[in-house]
N, C-alpha and C positions, 0 to 999 in steps of 0.2 A: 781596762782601758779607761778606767775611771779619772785616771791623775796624769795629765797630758803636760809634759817637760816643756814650757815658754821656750824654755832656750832652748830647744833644740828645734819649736816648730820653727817652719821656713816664713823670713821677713817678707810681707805684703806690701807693696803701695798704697796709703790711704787716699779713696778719691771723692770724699765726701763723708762730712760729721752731721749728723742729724742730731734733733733732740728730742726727746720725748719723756711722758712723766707729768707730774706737779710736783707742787713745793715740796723736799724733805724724799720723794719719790724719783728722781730725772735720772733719768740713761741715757750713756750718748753710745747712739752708733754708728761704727764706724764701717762703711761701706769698702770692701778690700776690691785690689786689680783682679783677682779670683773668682771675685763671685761670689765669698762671704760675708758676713756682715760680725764683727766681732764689738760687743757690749759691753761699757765698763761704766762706771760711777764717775768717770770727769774725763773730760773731750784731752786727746793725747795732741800733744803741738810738734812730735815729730812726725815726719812724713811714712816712716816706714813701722809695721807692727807686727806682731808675731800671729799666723793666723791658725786657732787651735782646729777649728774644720776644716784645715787640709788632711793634717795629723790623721784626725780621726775616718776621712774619707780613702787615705790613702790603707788603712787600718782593716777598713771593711772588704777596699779593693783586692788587697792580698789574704784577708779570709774567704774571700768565695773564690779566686782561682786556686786555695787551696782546695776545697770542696769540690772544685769541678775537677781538678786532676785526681782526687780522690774517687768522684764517684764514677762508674763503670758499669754499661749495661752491658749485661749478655743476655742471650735468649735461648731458654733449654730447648727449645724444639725451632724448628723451621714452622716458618708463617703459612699456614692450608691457604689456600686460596683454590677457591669455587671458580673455574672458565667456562662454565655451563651460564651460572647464575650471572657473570661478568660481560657473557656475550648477549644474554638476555636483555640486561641492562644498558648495554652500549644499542642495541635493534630498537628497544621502550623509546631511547632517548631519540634517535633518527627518527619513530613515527612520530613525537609530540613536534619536531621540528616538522616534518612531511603536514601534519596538520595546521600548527600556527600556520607557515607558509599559504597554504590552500584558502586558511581564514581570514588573512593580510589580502590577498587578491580579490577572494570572493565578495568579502566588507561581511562577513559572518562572523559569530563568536565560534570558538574551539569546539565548544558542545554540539555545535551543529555538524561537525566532520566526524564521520566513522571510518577509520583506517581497518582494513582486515586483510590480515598476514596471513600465513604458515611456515612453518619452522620444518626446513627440507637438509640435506646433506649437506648443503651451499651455503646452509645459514637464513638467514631469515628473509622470505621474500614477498612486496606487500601484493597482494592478488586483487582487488579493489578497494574505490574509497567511495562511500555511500556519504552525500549531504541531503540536510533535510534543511527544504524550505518552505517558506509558504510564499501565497502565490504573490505579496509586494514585492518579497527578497528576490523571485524570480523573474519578476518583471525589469526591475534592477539590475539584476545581474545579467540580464539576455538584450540589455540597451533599448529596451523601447519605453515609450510611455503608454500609461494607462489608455489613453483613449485610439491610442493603435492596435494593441491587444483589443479591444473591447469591438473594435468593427472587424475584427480578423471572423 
């Protein structure tokens, strides 16, 4: 793909020549209706030009839908999948939510809520939930202030 036939790429609209370079050095390029930009040694005064990175994008397009019609997955075995370890995972995931929730309400952080479950026929069921405070957070949390607790 080295040697890409002018005539046969498809004519572009030129929509701007830029210049760039110094003396003995200057390119002009030429900004195509495509989205290329094609390079030459003197600014072209027709409007329309041969754009060789179509050629070549159209080049690349048709080697990788060859490759993908080529390539082909199969799978010598069927996929094990764990619904033990799967149910586990979906209960973990229900307590971390049962906990944030609990820690959104209370104004606690996560660490402070201990969820405890068991794992029965039914699946998994939480049996209690233990917080730990100290006694600001429960004063807090139980709406009064300090100096009503303290004459209680």
């Amino acid at each position: 793909m080295t040697d890409i036939n002018k005539k046969a790429a498809p004519q572009r609209l030129v929509l701007e020549i830029s210049r760039s370079g110094s003396w003995g050095k200057v390119q002009y390029s030429h900004r195509l209706e495509c989205g290329h930009s094609e390079y030459r040694k003197r600014a072209l005064v027709t409007e329309r030009i041969a754009c060789t990175l179509c050629v070549k994008a159209q080049h690349a397009r048709d080697t990788l839908t060859e490759i993908a019609r080529a390539t082909t997955i199969e799978y010598a075995e069927p996929v094990w999948v764990d619904e033990i370890a799967s149910d586990i995972a979906t209960s973990e995931t229900d307590i971390g939510k049962l906990r944030a929730s609990l820690a959104s309400v209370l104004g606690l952080s996560a660490e402070a809520i201990d969820v405890v479950s068991e794992y029965n026929e039914d699946g998994l069921k939480v049996s209690y939930v233990v917080v730990f405070m100290d006694a600001e957070q429960a004063i807090r949390v139980a709406g009064r202030s300090k100096a009503e607790i303290i004459d209680i």
